[in-house]
C-alpha positions in Angstrom: -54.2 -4.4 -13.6 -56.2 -5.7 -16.5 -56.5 -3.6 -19.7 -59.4 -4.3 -21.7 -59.4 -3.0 -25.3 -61.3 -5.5 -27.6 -64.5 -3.2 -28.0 -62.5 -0.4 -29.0 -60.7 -2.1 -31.9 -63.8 -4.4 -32.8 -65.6 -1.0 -33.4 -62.6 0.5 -35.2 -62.4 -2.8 -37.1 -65.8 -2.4 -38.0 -65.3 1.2 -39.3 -62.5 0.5 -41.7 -64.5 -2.3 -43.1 -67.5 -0.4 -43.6 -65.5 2.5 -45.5 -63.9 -0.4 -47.8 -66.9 -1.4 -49.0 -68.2 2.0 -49.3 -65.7 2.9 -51.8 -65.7 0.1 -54.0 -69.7 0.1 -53.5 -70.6 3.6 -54.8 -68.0 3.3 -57.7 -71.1 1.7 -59.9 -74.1 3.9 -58.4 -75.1 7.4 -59.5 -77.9 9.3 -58.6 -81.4 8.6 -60.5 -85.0 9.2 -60.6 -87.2 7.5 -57.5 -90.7 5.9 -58.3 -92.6 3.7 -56.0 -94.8 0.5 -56.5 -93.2 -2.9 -58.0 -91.4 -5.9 -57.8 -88.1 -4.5 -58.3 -86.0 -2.1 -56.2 -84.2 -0.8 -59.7 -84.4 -1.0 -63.1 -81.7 -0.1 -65.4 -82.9 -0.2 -68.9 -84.6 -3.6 -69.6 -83.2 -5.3 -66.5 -84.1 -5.3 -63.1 -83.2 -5.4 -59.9 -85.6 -7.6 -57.8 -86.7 -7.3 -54.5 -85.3 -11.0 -53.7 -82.2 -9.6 -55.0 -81.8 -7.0 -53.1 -82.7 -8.8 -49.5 -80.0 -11.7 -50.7 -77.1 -9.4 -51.7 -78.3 -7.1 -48.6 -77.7 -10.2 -46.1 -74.8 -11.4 -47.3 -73.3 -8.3 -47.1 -74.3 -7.7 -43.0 -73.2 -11.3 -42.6 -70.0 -10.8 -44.0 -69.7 -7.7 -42.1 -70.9 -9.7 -38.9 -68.4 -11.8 -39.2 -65.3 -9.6 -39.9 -66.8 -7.1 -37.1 -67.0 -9.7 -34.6 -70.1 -9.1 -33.4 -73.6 -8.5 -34.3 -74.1 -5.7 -36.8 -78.0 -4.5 -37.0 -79.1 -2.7 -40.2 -79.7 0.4 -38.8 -76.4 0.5 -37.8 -74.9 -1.0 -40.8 -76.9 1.6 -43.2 -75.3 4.7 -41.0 -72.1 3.5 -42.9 -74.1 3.2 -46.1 -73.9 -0.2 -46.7 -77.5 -0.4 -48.2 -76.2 1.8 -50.6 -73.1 -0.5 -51.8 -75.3 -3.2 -52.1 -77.9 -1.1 -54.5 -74.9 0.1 -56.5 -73.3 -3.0 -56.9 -76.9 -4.7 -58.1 -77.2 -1.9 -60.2 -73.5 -2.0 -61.9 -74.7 -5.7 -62.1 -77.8 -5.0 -64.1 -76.5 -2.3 -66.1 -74.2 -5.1 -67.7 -76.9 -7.4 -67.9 -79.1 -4.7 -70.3 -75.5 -4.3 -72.3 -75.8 -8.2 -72.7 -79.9 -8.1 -73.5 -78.9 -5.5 -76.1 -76.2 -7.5 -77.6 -78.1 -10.4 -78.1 -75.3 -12.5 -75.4 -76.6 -15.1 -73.8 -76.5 -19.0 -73.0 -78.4 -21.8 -74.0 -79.8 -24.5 -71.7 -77.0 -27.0 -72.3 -75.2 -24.8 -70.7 -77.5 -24.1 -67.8 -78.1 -27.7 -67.6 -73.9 -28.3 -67.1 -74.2 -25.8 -64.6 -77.1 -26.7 -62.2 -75.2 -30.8 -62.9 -71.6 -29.8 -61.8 -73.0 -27.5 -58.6 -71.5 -29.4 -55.6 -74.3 -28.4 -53.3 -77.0 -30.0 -56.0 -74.9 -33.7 -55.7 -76.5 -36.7 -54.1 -74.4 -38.8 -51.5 -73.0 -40.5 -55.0 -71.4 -37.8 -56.1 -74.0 -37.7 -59.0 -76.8 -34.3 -59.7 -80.1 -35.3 -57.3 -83.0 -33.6 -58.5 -84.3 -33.9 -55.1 -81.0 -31.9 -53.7 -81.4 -29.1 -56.4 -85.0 -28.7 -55.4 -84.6 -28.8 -51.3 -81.7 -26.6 -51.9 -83.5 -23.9 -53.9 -86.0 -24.0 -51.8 -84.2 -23.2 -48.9 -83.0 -20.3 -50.1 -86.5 -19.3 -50.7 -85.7 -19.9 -55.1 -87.7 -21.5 -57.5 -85.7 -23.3 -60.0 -87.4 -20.9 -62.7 -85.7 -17.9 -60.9 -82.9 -19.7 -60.2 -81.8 -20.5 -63.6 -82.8 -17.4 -64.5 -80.4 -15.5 -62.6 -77.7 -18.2 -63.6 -78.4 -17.4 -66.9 -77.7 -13.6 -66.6 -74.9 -14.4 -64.5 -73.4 -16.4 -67.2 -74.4 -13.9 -70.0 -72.9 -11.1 -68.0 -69.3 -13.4 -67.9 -69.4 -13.5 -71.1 -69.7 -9.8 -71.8 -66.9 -9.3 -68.9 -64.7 -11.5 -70.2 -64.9 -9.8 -74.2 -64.6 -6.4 -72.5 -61.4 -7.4 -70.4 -59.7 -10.7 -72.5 -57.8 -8.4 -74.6 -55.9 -7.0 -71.1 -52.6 -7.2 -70.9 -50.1 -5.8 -68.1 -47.7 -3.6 -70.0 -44.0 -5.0 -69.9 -42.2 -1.7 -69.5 -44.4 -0.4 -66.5 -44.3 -4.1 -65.0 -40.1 -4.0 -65.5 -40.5 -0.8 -63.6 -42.3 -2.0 -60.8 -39.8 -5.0 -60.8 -36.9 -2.7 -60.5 -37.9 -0.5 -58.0 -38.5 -3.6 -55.6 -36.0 -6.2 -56.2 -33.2 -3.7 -57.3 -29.9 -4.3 -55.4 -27.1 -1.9 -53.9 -23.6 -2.4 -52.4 -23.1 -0.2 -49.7 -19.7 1.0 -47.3 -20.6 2.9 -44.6 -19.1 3.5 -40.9 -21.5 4.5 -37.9 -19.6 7.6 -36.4 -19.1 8.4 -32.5 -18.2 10.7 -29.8 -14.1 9.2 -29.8 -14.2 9.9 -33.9 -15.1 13.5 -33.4 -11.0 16.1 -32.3 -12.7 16.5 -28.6 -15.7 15.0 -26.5 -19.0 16.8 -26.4 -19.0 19.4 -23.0 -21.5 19.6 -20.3 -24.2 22.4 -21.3 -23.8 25.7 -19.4 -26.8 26.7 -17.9 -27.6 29.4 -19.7 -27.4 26.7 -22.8 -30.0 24.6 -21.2 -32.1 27.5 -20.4 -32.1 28.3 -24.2 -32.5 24.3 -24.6 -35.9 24.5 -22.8 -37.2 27.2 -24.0 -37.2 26.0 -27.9 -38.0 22.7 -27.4 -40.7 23.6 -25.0 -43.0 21.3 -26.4 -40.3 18.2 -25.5 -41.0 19.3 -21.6 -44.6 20.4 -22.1 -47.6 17.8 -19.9 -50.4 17.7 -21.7 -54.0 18.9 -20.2 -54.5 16.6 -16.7 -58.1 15.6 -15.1 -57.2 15.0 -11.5 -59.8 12.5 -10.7 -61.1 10.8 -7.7 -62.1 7.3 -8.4 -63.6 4.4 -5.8 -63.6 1.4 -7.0 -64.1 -2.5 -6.3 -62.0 -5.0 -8.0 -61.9 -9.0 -7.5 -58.5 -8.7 -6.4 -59.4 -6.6 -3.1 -62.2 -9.7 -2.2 -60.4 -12.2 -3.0 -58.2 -12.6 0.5 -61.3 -12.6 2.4 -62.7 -15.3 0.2 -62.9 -18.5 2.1 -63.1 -21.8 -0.2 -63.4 -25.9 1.7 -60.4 -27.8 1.0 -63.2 -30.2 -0.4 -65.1 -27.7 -3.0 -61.3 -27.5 -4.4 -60.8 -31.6 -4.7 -63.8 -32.1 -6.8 -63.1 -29.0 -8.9 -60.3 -30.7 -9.3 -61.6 -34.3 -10.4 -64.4 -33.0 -12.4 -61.8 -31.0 -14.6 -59.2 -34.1 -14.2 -59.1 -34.1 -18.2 -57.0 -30.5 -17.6 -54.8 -32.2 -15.2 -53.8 -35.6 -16.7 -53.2 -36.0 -20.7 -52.3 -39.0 -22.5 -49.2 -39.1 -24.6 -50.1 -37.9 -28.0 -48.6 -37.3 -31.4 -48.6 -35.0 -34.6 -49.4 -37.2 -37.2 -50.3 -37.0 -40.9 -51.8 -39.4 -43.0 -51.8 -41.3 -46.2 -54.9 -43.2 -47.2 -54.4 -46.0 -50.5 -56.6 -48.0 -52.2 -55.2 -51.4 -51.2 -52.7 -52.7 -48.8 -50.4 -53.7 -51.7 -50.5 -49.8 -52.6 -49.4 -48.5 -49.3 -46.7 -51.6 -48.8 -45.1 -50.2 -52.2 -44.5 -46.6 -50.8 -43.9 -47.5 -47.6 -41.2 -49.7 -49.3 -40.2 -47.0 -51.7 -39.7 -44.4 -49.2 -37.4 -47.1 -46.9 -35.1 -47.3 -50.0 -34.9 -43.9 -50.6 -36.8 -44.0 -54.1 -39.0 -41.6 -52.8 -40.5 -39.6 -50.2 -44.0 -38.8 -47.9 -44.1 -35.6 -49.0 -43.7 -36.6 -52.5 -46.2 -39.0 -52.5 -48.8 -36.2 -51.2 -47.9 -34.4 -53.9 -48.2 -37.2 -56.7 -51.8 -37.7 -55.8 -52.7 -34.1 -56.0 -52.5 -33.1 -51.9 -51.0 -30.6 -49.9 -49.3 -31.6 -46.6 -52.6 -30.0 -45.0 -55.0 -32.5 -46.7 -52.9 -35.2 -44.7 -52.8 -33.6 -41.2 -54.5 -34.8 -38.3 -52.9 -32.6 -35.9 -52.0 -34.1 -32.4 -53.9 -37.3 -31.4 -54.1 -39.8 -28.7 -53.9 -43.4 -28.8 -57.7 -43.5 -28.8 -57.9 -41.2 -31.5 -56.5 -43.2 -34.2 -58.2 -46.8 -33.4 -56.4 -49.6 -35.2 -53.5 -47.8 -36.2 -52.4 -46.5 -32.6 -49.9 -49.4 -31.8 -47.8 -48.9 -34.8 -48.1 -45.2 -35.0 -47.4 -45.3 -31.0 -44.6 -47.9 -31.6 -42.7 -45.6 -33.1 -39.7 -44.3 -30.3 -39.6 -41.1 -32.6 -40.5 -39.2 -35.4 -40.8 -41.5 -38.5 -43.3 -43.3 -40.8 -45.6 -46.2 -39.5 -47.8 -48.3 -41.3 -49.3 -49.6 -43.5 -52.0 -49.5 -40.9 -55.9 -49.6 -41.2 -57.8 -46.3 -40.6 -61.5 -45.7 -41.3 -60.7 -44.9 -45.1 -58.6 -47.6 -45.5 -55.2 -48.7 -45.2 -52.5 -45.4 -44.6 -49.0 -44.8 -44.2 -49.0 -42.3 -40.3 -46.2 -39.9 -40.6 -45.2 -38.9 -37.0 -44.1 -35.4 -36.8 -43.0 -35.1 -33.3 -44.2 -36.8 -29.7 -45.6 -34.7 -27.1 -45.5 -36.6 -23.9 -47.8 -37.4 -21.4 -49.0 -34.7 -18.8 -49.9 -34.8 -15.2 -50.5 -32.3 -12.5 -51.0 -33.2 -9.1 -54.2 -31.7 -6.8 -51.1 -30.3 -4.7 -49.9 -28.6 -7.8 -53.3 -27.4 -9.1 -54.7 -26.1 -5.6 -53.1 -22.7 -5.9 -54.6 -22.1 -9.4 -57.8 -23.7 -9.0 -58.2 -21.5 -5.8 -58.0 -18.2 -7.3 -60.4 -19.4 -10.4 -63.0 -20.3 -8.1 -61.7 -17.1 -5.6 -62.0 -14.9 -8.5 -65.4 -15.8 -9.6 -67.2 -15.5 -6.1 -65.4 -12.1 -6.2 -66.9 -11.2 -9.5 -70.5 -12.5 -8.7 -70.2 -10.6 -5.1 -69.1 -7.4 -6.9 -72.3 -8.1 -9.3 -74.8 -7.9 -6.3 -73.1 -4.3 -5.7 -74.2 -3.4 -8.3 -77.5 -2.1 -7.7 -76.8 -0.7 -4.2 -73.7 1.3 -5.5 -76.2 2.5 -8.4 -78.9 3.6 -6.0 -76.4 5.3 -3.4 -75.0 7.6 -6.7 -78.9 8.2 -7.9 -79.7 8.8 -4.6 -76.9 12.1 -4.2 -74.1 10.2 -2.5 -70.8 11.8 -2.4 -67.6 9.3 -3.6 -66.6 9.8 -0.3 -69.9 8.7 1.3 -70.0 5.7 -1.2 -66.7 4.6 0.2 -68.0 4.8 3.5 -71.2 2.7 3.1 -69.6 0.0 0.8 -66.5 -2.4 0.3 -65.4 0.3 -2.2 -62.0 2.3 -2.4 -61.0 5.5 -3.1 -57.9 7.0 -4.5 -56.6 10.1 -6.6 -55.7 9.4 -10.5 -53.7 12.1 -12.6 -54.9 10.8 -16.0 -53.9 12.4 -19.6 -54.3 10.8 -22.9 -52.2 7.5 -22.9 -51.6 7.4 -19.3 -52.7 4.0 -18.4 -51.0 3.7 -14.6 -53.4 2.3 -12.1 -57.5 3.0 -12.4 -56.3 4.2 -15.3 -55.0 0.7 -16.4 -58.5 -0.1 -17.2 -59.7 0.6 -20.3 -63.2 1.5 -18.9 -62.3 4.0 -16.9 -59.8 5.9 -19.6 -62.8 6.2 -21.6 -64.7 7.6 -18.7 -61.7 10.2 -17.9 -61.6 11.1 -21.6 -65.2 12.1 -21.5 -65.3 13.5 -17.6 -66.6 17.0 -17.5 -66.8 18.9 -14.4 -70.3 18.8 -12.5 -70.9 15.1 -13.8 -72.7 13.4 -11.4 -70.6 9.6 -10.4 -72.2 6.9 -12.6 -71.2 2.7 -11.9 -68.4 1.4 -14.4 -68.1 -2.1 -14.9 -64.4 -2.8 -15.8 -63.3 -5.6 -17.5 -62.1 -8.1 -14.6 -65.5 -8.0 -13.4 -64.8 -5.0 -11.1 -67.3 -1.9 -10.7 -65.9 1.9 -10.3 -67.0 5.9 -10.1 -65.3 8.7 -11.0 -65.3 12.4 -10.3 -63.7 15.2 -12.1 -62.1 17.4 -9.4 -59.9 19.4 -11.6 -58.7 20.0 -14.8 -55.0 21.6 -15.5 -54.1 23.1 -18.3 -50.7 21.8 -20.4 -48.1 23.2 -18.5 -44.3 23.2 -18.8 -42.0 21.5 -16.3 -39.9 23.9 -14.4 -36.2 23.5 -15.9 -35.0 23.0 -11.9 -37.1 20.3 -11.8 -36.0 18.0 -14.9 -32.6 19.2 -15.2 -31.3 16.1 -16.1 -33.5 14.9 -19.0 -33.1 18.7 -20.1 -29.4 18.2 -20.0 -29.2 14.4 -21.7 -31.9 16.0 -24.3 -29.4 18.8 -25.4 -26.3 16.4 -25.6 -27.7 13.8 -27.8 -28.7 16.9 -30.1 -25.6 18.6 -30.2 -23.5 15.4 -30.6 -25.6 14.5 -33.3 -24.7 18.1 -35.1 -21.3 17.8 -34.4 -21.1 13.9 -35.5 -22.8 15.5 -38.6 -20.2 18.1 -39.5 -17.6 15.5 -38.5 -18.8 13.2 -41.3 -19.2 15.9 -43.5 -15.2 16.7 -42.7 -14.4 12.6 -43.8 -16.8 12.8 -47.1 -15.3 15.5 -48.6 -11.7 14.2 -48.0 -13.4 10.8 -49.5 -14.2 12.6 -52.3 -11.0 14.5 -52.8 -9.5 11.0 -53.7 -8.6 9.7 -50.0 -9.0 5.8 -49.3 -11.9 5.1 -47.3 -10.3 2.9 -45.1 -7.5 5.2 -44.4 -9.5 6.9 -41.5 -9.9 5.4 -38.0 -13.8 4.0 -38.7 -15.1 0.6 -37.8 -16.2 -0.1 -41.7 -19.0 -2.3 -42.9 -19.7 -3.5 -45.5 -23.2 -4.5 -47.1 -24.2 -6.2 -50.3 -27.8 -7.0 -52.1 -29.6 -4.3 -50.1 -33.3 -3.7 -51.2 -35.8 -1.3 -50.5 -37.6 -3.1 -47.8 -34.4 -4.8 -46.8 -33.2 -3.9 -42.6 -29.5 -3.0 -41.7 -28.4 -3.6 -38.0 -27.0 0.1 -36.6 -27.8 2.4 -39.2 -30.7 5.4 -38.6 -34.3 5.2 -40.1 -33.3 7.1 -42.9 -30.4 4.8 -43.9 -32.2 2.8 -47.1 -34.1 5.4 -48.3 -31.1 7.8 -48.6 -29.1 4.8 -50.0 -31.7 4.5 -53.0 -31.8 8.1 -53.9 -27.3 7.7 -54.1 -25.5 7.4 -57.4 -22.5 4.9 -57.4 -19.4 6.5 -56.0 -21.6 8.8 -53.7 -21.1 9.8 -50.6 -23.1 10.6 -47.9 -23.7 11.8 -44.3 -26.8 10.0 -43.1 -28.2 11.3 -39.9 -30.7 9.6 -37.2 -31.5 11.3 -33.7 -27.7 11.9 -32.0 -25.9 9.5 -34.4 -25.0 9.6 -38.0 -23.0 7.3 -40.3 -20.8 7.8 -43.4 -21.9 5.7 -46.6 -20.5 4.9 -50.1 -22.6 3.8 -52.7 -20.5 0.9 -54.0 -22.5 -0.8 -57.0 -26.1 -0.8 -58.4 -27.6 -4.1 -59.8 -30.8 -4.5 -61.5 -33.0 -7.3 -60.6 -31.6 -10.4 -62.4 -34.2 -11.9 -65.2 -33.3 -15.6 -64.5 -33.7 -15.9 -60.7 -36.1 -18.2 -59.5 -37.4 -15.8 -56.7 -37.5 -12.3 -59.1 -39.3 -14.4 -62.2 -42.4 -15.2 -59.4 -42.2 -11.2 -58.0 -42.5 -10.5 -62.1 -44.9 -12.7 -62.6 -47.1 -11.6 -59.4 -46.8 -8.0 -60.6 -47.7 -8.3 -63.9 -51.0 -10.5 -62.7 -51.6 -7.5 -60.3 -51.1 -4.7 -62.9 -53.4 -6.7 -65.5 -56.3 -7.2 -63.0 -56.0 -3.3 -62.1 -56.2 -2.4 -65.4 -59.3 -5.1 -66.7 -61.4 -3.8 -63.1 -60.6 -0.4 -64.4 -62.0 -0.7 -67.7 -65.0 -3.0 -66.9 -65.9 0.0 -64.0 -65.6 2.1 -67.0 -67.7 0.5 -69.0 -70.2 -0.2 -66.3 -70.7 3.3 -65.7 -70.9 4.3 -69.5 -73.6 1.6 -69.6 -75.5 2.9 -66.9 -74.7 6.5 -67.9 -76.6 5.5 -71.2 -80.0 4.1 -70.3 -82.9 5.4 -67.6 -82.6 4.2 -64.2 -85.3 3.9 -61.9 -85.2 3.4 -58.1 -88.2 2.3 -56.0 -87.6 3.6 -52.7 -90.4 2.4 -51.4 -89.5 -1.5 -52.6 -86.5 -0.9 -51.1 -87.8 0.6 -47.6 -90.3 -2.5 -47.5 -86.8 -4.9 -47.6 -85.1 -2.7 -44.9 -88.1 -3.1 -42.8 -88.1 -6.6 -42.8 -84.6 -6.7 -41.3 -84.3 -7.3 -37.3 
């Protein structure tokens, strides 16, 4: 039965991005005075926040969230989660700066706006050269003038200035980065033996009863169901229409031929290409590469591309014009060429072939019938709606819907996580989590199309299992727990003879042996608590490490600090110290920011600012 859970995690989704923001939002707003009347939304000191601003940053931010969410994200519902306030307290972190530059006398001159506004890819002509005409129409459809425009660049500018002499000085401390590099790429040798029913002087016995009796009662929780609804639940699904669904054999043939595309693919190929200036160009690499001299992917790489520049994914024969029959030629993977394309000539790497594909009518009939099955299903079930929502408004019992529709009924003991039948349906666990008794039926749509109702008949309360009942899993329960105590004391037994000076391999243990463990490093067999215990070990330790019936016996052989000339451990280092030095420069520029604002009046025109909301859908 289908399980549909992509509106659940989209909202969760949404949540967790909404708190992100939140917190990084509010880190540069404080509470301030309100006024009303203006331009601006805020002022803080001699700069401003404009209204434009505020709409822009306000947009973004919703389409950003839009798109992460999945879905469409109204204000109203984006402002529950205080988004309008991040974006306020960013623009107003953002002016607070900008007053700090005002009052330091930073700022740019119009060479330097002018190198801006030329080198702006979206302000480039067809030539590659600034258009005038593209700056304008560009601006302007962004509802800027080019006054504004390059006035906000110049703050911007001014303000990266002032960033960059608060935070250029920023350097990630080499003892704390060494520290961080040691406690991730730090290695340890490890012996260590899992230990097992034959190691321990006699097998584990079968529990008395009075032992499991005990068992029961003080794990009670183990053995414990949670709170069940019983609920009755009628229902219509696609799949209890579809055998009555009757489909022409000739409906199915031109299904079939319209979709033939589906059915019947040409041969195609993963390819990647190389585009040169001249023929004489891509003759010399193609030559160079047949004598060995060099290779495709280093040729990529001498002009400045990455393999994913160069890839054209899988194509047809018709995909790649004149270059198909010798890129087709090709029996196998290899490179073809040179060959024209539409940028010139190329060298066509083939990656791999994937062969041609056909399926017959006979083999598609199946398939193609329960598609088209499925569908009349789901648009007869859609025309039951209304009926089935009139019968319930109307006082009908589940029962009496049952009896006046194509509906089914059937009993569902649903707790938290169940998901067996009805309750496979993620539309109908959210119902049952929400049931209360004396609700009257409502229509569910489930998410194959299918429609349901449900009614609460009874709720029990968490109960525990009778020990007659689930003498078994009591039984297994208690053995796994006392083998694991006894495996325990066992191991304790061998690491104190270890200790005393006795060989490790002297006892009767399969050994293994383990070297260049790391923290986040995974060993086959041993309990969850394995590495960690391993890191907290001296050398020459030994231990008893325990996991849920089992434990294992462990040495600490050798501990080896991160080597300083390995290729792999100099990139960690270098990673973490870029890390560390951008925590500590957003650290001190939030700092800053909030001393900045701390230090001047802030105004807030909540009426500017309701105006903006307003005009949002």
């Amino acid at each position: 039965m289908a399980k549909g859970i992509g509106k659940g995690k989209a909202s969760q989704t949404f949540v967790w991005i909404i708190l992100g923001l939140l917190i990084v939002g509010l880190a540069g707003f404080g509470a301030t005075s309100f006024t009303g009347g203006g331009s601006a939304v805020a002022r803080v000191g001699e700069a401003e926040v404009t209204i434009d601003d505020y709409a822009r940053a306000l947009q973004t931010e919703l389409r950003q969230i839009q798109a992460q969410a999945g879905r469409a994200v109204p204000l109203s519902e984006a402002r529950t989660f205080g988004v309008d306030q991040i974006v306020l307290g960013r623009l107003v972190g953002s002016a607070a700066l900008d007053d700090q530059a005002q009052a330091a006398g930073v700022s740019v001159g119009d060479e330097r706006i002018a190198e801006e506004v030329r080198s702006t890819p979206a302000f480039l002509g067809i030539d590659g050269a600034f258009d005038p005409e593209s700056y304008r129409f560009a601006l302007q459809q962004n509802g800027l003038s080019v006054r504004d425009y390059e006035a906000s660049l110049r703050a911007d500018l001014s303000r990266q200035i002032l960033q960059a002499g608060i935070v250029g000085g920023v350097a990630a401390p080499e003892p704390y980065v060494d520290t961080l590099l040691g406690f991730l790429r730090e290695e340890r040798d490890v012996t260590w033996a899992p230990l097992s029913e034959a190691d321990l002087a006699e097998p584990v016995p079968d529990p008395t009863m009075s032992e499991l009796a005990a068992f029961h009662t003080e794990n009670a929780g183990a053995f414990t169901v949670p709170e069940t609804k019983v609920l009755t639940v009628a229902a219509l699904t696609p799949d209890m229409l579809i055998d009555g669904i009757e489909i022409d054999e000739t409906m199915l043939r031109e299904v079939y031929d319209e979709r033939l595309s589906e059915y019947e693919t040409p041969e195609r190929r993963l390819v990647e290409r190389l585009v040169f200036a001249d023929t004489a160009a891509a003759e010399a690499a193609r030559a160079g590469i047949e004598a060995g001299e060099t290779t495709f992917e280093a040729l990529v790489e001498e002009r400045g591309l990455t393999l994913i520049d160069v890839d054209l994914g899988d194509v047809s024969a018709r995909d790649l014009g004149e270059a198909a029959e010798a890129v087709f030629a090709l029996d196998g993977p290899g490179v073809a060429g040179p060959a024209p394309s539409s940028l010139g000539p190329a060298l066509f790497r083939v990656n791999a072939i994937l062969p041609a594909t056909s399926v017959t009518f006979d083999e598609a009939r199946g398939e193609l019938f329960e598609e088209i099955a499925a569908e009349r299903a789901r648009r007869a079930i859609l025309d039951e709606i209304q009926p089935v929502d009139d019968l319930l408004a109307g006082g009908a019992t589940l029962e009496e819907l049952v009896a006046e529709t194509q509906m089914a009924l059937q009993t569902l003991d649903w707790r938290p996580g169940e998901a067996e039948g009805p309750g496979g349906y993620e539309a109908i666990r959210q119902a049952a989590a929400a049931a209360r008794e004396g609700d009257f039926p409502e229509v569910i749509e489930l998410e194959d199309g299918g429609i349901a109702a449900i009614r609460l008949d009874e709720t029990r309360p968490p109960a525990l299992r009778p020990l007659d009942e689930i003498e078994d899993e009591v039984a297994a329960a208690w053995r796994a727990q006392e083998l694991g105590f006894r495996l325990a004391a066992r191991g304790a037994e061998i690491a104190g003879e270890i200790e005393a000076g006795r060989d490790m391999a002297a006892f009767d243990l399969a050994l293994r042996w383990d070297r260049g463990l790391t923290r986040n490093g995974f060993v086959e067999g041993a309990p969850a608590g394995f590495l960690p215990t391993l890191f907290e070990m001296a050398p020459g330790e030994v231990r008893v490490i325990e996991g849920p019936g089992a434990a294992v016996i462990a040495r600490l052989e050798e501990v080896r600090a991160p080597s300083g000339e390995d290729a792999d451990t100099l990139a960690i280092r270098a990673l973490l110290a870029g890390q560390v030095q951008q925590g500590l420069a957003e650290d001190l520029l939030l700092g800053f920011m909030n001393a900045a604002r701390d230090s001047v009046r802030v105004d807030i025109d909540q009426a500017a600012i309701n105006a903006v909301h307003s005009s949002f859908p």
